[in-house]
C-alpha positions as a Markdown table, in Angstrom:
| # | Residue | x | y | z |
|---|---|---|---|---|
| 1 | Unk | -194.8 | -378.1 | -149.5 |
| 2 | Unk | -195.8 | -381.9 | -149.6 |
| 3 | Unk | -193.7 | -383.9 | -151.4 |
| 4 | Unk | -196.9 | -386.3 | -152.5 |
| 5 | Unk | -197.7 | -384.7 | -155.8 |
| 6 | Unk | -195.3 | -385.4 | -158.9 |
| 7 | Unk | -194.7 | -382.2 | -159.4 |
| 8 | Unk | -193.5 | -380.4 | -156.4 |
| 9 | Unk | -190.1 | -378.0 | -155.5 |
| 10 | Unk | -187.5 | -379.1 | -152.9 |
| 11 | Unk | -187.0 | -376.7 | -149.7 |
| 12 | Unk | -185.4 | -373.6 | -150.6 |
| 13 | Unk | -186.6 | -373.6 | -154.4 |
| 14 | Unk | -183.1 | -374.5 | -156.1 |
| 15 | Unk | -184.7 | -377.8 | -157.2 |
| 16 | Unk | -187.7 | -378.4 | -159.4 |
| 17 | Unk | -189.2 | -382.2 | -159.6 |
| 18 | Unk | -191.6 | -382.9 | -162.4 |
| 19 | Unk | -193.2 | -386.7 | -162.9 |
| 20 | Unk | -196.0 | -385.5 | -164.3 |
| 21 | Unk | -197.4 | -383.3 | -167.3 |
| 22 | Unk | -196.5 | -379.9 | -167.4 |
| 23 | Unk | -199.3 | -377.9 | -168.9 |
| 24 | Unk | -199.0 | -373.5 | -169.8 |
| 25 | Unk | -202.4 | -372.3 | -170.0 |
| 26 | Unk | -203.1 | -369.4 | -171.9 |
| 27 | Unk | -202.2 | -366.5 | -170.9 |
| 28 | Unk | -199.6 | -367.4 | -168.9 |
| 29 | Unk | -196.5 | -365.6 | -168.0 |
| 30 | Unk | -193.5 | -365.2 | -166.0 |
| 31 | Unk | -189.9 | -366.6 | -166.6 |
| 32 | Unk | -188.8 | -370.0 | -164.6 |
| 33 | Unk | -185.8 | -369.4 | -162.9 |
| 34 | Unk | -182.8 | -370.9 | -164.7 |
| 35 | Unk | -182.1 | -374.8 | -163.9 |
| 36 | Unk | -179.1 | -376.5 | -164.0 |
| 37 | Unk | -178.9 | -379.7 | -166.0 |
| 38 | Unk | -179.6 | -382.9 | -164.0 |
| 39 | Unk | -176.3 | -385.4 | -163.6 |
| 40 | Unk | -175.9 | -388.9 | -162.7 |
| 41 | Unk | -175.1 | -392.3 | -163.3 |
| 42 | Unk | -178.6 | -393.5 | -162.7 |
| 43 | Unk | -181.6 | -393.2 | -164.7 |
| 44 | Unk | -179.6 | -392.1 | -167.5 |
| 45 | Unk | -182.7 | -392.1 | -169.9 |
| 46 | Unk | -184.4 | -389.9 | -167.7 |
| 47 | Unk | -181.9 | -387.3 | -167.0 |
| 48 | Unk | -181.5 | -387.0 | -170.6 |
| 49 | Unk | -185.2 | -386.3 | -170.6 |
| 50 | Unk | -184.7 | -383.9 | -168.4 |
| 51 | Unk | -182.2 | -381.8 | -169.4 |
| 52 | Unk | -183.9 | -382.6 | -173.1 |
| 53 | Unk | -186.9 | -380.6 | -171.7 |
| 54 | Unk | -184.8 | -378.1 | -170.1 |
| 55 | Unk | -183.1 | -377.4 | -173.3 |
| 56 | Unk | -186.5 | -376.7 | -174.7 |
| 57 | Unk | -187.9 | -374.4 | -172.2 |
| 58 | Unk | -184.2 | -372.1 | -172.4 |
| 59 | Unk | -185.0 | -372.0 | -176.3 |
| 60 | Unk | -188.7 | -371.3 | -175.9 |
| 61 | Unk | -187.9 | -368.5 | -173.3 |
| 62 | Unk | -189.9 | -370.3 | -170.8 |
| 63 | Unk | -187.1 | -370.6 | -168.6 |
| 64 | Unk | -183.7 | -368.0 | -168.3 |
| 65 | Unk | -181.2 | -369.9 | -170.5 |
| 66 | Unk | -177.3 | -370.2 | -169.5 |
| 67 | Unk | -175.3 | -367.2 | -169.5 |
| 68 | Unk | -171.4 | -368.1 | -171.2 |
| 69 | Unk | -168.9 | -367.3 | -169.7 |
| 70 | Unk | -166.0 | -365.0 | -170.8 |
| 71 | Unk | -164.7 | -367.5 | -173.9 |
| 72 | Unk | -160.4 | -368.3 | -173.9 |
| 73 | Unk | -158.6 | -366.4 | -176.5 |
| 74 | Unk | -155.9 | -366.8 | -177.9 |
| 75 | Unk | -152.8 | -365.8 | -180.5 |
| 76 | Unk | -151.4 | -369.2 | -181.2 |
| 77 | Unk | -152.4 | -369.7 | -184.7 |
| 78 | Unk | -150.0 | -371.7 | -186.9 |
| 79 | Unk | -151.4 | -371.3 | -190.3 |
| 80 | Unk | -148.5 | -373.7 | -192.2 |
| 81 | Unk | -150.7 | -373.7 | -195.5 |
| 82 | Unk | -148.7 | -373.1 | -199.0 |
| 83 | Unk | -149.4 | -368.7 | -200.0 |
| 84 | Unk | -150.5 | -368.4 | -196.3 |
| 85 | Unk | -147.3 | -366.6 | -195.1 |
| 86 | Unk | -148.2 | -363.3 | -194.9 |
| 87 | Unk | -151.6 | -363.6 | -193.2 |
| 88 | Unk | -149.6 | -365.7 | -190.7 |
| 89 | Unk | -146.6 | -363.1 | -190.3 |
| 90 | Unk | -149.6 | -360.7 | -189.7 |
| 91 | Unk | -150.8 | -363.2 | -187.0 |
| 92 | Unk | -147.4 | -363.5 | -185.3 |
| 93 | Unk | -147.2 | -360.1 | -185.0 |
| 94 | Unk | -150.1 | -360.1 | -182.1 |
| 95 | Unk | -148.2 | -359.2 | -178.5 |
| 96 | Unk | -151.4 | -360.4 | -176.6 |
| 97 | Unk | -155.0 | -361.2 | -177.2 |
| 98 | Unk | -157.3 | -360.9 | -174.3 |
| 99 | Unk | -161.2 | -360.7 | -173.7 |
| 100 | Unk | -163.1 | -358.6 | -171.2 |
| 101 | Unk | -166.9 | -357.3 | -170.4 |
| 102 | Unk | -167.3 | -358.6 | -173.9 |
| 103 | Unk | -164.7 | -357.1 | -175.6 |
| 104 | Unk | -161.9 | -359.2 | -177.1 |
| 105 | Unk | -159.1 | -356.8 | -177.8 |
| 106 | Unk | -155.4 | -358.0 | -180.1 |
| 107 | Unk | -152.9 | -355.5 | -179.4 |
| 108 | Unk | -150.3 | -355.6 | -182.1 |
| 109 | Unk | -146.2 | -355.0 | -182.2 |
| 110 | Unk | -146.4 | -352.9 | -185.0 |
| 111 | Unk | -149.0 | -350.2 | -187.1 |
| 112 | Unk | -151.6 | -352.0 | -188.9 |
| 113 | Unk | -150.2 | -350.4 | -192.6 |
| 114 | Unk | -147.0 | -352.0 | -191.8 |
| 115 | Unk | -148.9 | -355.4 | -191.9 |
| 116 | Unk | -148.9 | -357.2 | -194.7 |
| 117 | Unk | -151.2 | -357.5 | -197.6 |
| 118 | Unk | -153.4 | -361.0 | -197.9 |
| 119 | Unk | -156.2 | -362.2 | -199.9 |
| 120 | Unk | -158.7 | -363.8 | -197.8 |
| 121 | Unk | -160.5 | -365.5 | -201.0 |
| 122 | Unk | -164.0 | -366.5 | -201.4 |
| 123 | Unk | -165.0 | -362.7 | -201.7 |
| 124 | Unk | -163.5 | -361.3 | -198.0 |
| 125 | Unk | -160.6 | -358.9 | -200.1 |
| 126 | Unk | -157.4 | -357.9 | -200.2 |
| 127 | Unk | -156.6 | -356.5 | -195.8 |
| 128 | Unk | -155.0 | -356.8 | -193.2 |
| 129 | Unk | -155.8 | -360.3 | -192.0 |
| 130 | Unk | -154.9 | -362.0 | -188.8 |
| 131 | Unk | -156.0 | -365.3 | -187.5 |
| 132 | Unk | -156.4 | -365.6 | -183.3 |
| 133 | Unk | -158.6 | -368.8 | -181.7 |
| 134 | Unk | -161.8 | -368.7 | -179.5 |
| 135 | Unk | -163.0 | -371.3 | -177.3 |
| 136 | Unk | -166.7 | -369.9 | -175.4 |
| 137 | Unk | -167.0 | -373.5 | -173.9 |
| 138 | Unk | -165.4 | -377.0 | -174.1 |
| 139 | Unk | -167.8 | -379.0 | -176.4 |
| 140 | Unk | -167.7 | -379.9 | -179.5 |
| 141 | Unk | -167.9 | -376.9 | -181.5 |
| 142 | Unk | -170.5 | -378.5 | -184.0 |
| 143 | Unk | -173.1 | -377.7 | -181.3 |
| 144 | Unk | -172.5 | -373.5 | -181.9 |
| 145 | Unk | -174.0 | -370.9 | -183.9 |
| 146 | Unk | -171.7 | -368.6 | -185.1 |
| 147 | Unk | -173.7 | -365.0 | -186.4 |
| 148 | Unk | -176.4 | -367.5 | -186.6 |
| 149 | Unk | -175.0 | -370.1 | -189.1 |
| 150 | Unk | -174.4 | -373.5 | -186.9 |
| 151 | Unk | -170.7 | -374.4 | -187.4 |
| 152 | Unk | -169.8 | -377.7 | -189.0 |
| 153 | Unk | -167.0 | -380.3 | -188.9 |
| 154 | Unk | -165.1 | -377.8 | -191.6 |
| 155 | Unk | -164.4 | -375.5 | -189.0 |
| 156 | Unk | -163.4 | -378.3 | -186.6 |
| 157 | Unk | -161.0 | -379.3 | -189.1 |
| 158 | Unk | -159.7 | -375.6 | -190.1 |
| 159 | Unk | -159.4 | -374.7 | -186.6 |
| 160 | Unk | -157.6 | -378.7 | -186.4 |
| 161 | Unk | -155.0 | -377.1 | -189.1 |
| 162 | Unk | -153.5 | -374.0 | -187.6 |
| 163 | Unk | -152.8 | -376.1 | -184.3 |
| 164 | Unk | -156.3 | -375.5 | -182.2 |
| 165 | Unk | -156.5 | -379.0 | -181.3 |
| 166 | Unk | -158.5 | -378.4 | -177.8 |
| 167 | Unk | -162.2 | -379.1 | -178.1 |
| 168 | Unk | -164.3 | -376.0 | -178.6 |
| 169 | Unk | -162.1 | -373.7 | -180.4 |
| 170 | Unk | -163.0 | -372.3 | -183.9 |
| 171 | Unk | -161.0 | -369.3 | -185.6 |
| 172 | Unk | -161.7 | -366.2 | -186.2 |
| 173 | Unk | -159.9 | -364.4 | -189.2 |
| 174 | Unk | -159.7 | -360.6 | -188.6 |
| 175 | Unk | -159.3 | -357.7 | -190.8 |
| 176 | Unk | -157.6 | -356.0 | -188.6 |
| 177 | Unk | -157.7 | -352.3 | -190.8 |
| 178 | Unk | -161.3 | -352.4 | -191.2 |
| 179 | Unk | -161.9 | -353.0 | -187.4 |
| 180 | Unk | -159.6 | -350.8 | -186.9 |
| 181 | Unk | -161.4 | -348.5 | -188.9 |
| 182 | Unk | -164.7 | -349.7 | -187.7 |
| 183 | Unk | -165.7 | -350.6 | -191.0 |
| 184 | Unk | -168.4 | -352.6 | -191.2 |
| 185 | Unk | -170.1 | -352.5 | -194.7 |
| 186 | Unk | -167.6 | -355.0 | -196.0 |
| 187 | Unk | -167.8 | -358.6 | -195.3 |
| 188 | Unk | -165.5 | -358.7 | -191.6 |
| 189 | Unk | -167.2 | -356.9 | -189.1 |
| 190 | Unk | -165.6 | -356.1 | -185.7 |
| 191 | Unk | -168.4 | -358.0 | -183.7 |
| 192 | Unk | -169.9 | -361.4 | -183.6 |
| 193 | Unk | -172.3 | -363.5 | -181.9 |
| 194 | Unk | -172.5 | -366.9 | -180.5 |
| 195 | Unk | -175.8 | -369.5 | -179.1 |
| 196 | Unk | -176.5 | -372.9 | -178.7 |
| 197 | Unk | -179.2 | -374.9 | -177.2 |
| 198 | Unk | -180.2 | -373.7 | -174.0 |
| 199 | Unk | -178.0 | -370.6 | -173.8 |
| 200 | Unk | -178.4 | -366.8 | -174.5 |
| 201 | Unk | -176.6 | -365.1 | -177.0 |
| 202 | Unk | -173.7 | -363.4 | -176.3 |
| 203 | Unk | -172.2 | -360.5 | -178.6 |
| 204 | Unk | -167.9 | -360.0 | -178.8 |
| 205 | Unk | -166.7 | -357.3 | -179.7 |
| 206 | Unk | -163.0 | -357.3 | -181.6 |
| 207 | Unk | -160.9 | -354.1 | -180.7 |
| 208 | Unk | -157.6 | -353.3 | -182.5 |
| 209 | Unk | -154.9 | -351.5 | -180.4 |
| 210 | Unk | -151.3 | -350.3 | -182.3 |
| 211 | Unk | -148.3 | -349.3 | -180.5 |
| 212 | Unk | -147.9 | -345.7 | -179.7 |
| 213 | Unk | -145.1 | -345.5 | -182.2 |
């Protein structure tokens, strides 16, 4: 391959160069192999460009966007808000939260009836409700799409409040009797999905599991 043109690939096809106009005709099709973003201290206006146009072929499905990788869960939620006790008794009452092939599974010390009663407001009902944080990456979580709805500084803020000060976190409230039920005609459903710019979409799903007695 000669390295004259402006648009050429290194040796061994892991690096792409493009200095001139990239141009799709019709009827073109195929997949570009992911790309990593570019990184350096030099040319900082045009490694933003590139990764910018990067960004834009993931999201056009031009190129294979990111894969995430298995987000950090956890069970230390301190919700300290006035008429929050019971949701947070619920809450401490998680032995372990862990995440696997997609599945993010709370296994409680006791039955989920012998949880307490809370009202989640803003029309999520009267269940089960426990809180547990997820962090899918270390930006700011401003830059996700939660079940397609782009969070916003509230969340940073909630999540702020029940002691998720790390960058990336959000929380997820759970109804823990209607996932365990696998209810999903009411408002909290046991799965959930998460994007951003340049990635795929990745599905969780929650799983409840109760002591044996």
């Amino acid at each position: 391959m000669s390295y004259n043109g402006k648009n050429y690939t290194e040796q061994g096809g892991e690096v792409t160069h493009i200095g001139g106009k990239l141009v799709f005709d019709d009827g073109a099709e195929g997949v570009m192999p992911n790309q990593e973003a570019a990184t350096g201290t030099s040319g900082t206006n045009a490694i933003a460009a590139v990764n910018a146009l990067l960004i834009k072929l993931k999201n056009a499905g031009l190129m294979t966007a990111d894969e995430w990788a298995a987000p950090t869960v956890t069970k230390n939620v301190n919700d300290t808000v006035a008429g929050h006790a019971d949701r947070q008794a619920n809450t401490n009452d998680i032995s372990s939260v862990a995440v696997a092939n997609g599945v993010i599974t709370i296994t409680l010390s006791k039955k989920v009836s012998a949880l307490k009663d809370f009202d989640g407001g803003n029309g999520w009902g009267v269940h089960k409700w426990l809180g547990i944080g997820v962090r899918p990456w270390t930006e700011a979580i401003t830059g996700l799409y939660y079940n397609g709805a782009q969070l916003t500084a509230e969340d940073v803020t909630e999540a702020q409040s029940v002691g998720l000060n790390d960058a990336g976190y959000f929380v997820r409230w759970v109804a823990a009797d209607l996932v365990l039920a696998g209810n999903n005609k009411e408002k909290s459903k046991d799965t959930f999905t998460i994007w951003a710019d340049g990635y795929q979409k990745a599905t969780y799903k929650l799983k409840i599991v109760e002591p044996s007695t």
